[in-house]
C-alpha positions as CSV (number, residue, x, y, z in Angstrom):
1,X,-12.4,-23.3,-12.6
2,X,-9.0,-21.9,-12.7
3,X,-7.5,-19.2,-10.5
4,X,-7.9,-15.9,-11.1
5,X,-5.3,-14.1,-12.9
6,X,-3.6,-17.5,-14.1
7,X,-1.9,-18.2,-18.0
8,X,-4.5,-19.4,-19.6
9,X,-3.1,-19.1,-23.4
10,X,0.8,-18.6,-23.6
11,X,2.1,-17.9,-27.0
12,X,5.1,-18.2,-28.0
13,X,8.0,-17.2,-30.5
14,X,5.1,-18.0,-33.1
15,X,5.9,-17.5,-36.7
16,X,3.1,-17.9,-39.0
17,X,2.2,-17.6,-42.6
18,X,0.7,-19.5,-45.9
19,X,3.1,-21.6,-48.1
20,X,6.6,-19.3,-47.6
21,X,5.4,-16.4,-47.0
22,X,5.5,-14.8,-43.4
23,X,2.8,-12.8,-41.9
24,X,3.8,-12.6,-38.4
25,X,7.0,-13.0,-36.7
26,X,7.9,-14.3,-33.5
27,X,4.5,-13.1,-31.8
28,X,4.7,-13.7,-27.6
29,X,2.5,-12.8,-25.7
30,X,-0.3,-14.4,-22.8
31,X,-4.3,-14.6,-21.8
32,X,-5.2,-14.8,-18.3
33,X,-8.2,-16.2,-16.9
34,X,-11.2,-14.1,-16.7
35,X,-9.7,-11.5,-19.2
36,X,-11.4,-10.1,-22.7
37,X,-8.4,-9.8,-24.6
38,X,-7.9,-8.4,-28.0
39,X,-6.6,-9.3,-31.4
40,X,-6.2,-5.8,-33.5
41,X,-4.9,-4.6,-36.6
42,X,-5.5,-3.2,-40.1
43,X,-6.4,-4.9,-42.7
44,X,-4.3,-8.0,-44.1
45,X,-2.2,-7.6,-40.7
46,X,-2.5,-10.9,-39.8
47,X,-5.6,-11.4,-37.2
48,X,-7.3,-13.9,-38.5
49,X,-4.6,-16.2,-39.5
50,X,-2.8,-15.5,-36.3
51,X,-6.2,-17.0,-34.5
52,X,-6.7,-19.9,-37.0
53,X,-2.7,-21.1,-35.8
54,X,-3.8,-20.2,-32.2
55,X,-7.2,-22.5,-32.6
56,X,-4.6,-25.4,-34.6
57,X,-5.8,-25.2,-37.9
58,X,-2.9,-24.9,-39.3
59,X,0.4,-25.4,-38.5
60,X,3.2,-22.9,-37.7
61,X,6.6,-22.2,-39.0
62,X,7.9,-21.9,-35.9
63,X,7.1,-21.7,-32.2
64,X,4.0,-23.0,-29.9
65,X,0.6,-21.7,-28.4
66,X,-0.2,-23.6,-25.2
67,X,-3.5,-23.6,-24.0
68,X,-4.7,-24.8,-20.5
69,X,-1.1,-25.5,-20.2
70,X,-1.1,-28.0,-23.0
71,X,0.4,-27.7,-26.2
72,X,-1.9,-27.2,-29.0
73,X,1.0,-27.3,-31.8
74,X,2.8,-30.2,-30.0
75,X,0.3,-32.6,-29.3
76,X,-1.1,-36.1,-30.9
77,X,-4.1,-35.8,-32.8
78,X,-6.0,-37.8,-29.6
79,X,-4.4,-34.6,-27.2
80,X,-5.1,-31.9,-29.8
81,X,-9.0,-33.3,-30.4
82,X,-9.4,-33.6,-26.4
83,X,-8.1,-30.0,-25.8
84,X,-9.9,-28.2,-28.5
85,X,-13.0,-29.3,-27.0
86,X,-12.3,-27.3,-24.2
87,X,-12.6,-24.2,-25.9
88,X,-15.4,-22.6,-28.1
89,X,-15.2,-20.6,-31.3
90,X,-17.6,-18.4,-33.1
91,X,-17.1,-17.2,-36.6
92,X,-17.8,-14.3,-38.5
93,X,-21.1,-15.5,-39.8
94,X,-22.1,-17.8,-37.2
95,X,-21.1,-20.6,-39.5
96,X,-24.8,-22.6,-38.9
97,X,-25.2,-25.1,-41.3
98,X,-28.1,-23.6,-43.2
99,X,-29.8,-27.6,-43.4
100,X,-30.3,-28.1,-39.8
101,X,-32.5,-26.1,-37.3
102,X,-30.8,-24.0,-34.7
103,X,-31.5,-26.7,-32.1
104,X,-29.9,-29.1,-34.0
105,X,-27.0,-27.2,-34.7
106,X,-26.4,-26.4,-30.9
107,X,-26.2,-30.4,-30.7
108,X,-23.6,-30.9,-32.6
109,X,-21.3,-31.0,-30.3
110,X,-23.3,-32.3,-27.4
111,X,-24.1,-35.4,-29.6
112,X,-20.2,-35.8,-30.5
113,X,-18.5,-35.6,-27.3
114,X,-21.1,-36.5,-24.4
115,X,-23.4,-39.6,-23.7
116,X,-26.3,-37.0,-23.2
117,X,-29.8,-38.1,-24.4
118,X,-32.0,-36.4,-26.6
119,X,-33.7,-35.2,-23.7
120,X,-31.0,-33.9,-21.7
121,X,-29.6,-32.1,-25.1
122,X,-32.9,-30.9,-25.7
123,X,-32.3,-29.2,-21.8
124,X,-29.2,-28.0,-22.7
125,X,-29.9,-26.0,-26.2
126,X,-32.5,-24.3,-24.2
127,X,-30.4,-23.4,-21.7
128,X,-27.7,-21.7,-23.9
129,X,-30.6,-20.6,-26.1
130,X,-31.7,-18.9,-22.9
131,X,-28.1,-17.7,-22.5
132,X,-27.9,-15.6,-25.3
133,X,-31.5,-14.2,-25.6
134,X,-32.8,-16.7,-28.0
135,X,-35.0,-18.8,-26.3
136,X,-37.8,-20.5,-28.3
137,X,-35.8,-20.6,-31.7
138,X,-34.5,-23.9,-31.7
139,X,-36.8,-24.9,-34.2
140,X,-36.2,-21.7,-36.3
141,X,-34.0,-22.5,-39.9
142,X,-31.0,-20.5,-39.6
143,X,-32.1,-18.4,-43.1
144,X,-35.0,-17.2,-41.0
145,X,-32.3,-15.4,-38.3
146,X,-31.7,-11.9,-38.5
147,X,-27.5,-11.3,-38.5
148,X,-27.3,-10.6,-35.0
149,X,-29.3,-13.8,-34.1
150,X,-27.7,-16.0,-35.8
151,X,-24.2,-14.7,-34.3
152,X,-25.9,-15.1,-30.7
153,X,-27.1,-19.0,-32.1
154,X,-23.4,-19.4,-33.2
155,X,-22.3,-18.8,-29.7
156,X,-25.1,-20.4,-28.2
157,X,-23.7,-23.5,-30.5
158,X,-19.8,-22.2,-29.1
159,X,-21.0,-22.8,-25.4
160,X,-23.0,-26.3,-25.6
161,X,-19.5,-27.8,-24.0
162,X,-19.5,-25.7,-21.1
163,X,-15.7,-24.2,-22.8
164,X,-13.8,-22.0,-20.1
165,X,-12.5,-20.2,-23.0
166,X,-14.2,-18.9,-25.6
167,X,-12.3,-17.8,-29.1
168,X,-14.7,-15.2,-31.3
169,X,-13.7,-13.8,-34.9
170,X,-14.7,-10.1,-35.6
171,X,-18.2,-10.7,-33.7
172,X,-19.7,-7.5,-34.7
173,X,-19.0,-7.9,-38.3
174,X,-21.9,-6.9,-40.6
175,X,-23.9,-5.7,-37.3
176,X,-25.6,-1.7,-36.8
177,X,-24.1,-0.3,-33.9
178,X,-26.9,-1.3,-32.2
179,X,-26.9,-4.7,-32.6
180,X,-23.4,-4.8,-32.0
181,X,-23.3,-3.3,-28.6
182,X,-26.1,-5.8,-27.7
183,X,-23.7,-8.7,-28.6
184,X,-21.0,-6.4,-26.7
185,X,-23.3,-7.1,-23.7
186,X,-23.8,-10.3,-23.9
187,X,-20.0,-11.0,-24.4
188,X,-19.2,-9.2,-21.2
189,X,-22.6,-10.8,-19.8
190,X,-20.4,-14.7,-20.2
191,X,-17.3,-13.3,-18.7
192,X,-19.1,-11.4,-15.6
193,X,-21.2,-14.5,-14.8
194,X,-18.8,-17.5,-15.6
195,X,-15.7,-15.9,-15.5
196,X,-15.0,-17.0,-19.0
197,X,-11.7,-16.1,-20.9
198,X,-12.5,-14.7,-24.1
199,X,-10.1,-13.7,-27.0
200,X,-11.8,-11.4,-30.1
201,X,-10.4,-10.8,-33.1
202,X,-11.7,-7.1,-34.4
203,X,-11.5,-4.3,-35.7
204,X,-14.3,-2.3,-34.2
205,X,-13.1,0.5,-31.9
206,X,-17.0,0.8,-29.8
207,X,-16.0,-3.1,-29.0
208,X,-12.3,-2.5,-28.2
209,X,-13.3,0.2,-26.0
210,X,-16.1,-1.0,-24.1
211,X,-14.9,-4.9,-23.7
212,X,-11.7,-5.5,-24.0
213,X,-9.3,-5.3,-20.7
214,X,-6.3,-5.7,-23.0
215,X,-5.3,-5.7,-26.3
216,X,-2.2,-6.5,-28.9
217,X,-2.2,-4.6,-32.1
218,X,-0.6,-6.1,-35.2
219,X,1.2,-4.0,-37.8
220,X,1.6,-5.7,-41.6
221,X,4.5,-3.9,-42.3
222,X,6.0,-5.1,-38.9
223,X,5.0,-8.5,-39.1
224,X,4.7,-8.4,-35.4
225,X,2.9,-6.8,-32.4
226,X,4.0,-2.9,-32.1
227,X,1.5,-2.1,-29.1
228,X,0.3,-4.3,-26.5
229,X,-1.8,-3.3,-23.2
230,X,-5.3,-1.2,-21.8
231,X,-6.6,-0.4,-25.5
232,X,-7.6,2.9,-23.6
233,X,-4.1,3.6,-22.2
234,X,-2.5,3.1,-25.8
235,X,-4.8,5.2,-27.3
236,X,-4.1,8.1,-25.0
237,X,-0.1,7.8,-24.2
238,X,0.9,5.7,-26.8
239,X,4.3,7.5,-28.7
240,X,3.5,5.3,-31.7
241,X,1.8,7.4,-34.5
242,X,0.3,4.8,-36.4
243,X,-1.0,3.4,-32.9
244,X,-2.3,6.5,-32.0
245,X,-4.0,7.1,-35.7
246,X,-5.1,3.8,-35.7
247,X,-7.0,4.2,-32.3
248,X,-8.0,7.5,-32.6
249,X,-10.9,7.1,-35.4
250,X,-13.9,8.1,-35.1
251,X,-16.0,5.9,-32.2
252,X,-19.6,4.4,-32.3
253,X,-21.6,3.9,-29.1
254,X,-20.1,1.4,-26.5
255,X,-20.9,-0.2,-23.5
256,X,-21.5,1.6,-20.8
């Protein structure tokens, strides 16, 4: 497990964009262990893209992400496939594929990376299943999941590797406030009991309240982070109108 408080994602001088056109510019900034850190911003602002170049998806124009220290932009394929198995990911939908059972979308991974047998995978998607208060589904179809569930089975699915650092995009998209501070729980659950780093890409203001310890926000006009720090801190002091507007909305529930 890595020390507390060290880099655990260091970004740097990143460029990014789609064909020649430039979304972000020269974005630096760092994760350290143990943190929730968030990704924030208006719409077309540049979050998702700016996590799809952090996860290596794509490549960008300039600059590098390093993650555990390694470079995820500078790397052979061999390096890049070992080190984005260190990390999990959960998408906006829980991205299950819709033909296999929960269970055996959990082991996936398990039966790609590790010499586990079908009895010791069977152990394990019960165990994350467990994990994220779903246990007994693994022979559910994912079209029988509510939203929320099959978010939790797409993080149960994110977690099969044992990943010390855990990527999620707009988590409580599509959720009732309800639902979404459950899965706000739960997130803070992983971090409080593993110490896992987690980076979230959102928009929801309950979330970026009651999660995240710090935050960058991105501005599309900018092309670049104009706020960076305690979301709560920024949205009391900041001298930035548009900061202050943006945080300022009206808030749902969060966690306590």
């Amino acid at each position: 497990m890595p020390e507390k408080g060290k880099i655990i994602v260091e970004v740097e001088n990143l460029s990014v964009g789609y064909e020649e056109t430039v979304v972000l510019e020269k974005i630096n900034f760092t994760v350290k262990t143990g943190e929730v850190f968030g990704i924030l911003g208006g719409s077309g602002a540049g979050k998702s893209t700016l996590l799809k170049h952090m996860l290596g998806l794509y490549p960008p124009f300039t600059g590098d992400v390093r993650i555990f220290d390694k470079s995820i932009i500078n790397s052979s394929d061999v390096e890049k496939d070992r080190l984005m198995r260190s990390f999990g990911v959960t998408y906006q939908g829980g991205a299950l594929l819709g033909s296999l059972t929960v269970g055996e979308n959990i082991a996936l991974p398990l039966e790609a990376y590790t010499d586990l047998n079908k009895h010791d995978i069977l152990k394990v998607i019960q165990e994350k299943l467990a994990l994220v208060d779903l246990r007994g589904t693994e022979n559910v179809m994912p079209a029988e999941l509510s939203g929320g569930m099959k978010k939790r089975a797409g993080l149960a699915r994110a977690l099969a590797l044992d990943p010390e650092l855990l990527f999620f995009d707009e988590p409580s998209a599509g959720l009732d406030p309800i639902t979404s501070v459950e899965l706000d729980e739960l997130i803070l659950r992983l971090r409080n009991q593993f110490d896992t780093t987690i980076v979230i890409v959102t928009h929801e203001l309950a979330s970026v309240f009651g999660i995240i310890d710090t935050v960058i926000m991105l501005d599309k006009k900018a092309k670049t982070i104009v706020a960076e720090g305690d979301p709560k801190v920024l949205r009391d002091t900041s001298t930035s109108q548009w900061v202050h507007d943006f945080l300022n909305r009206e808030e749902h529930n969060t966690v306590k």
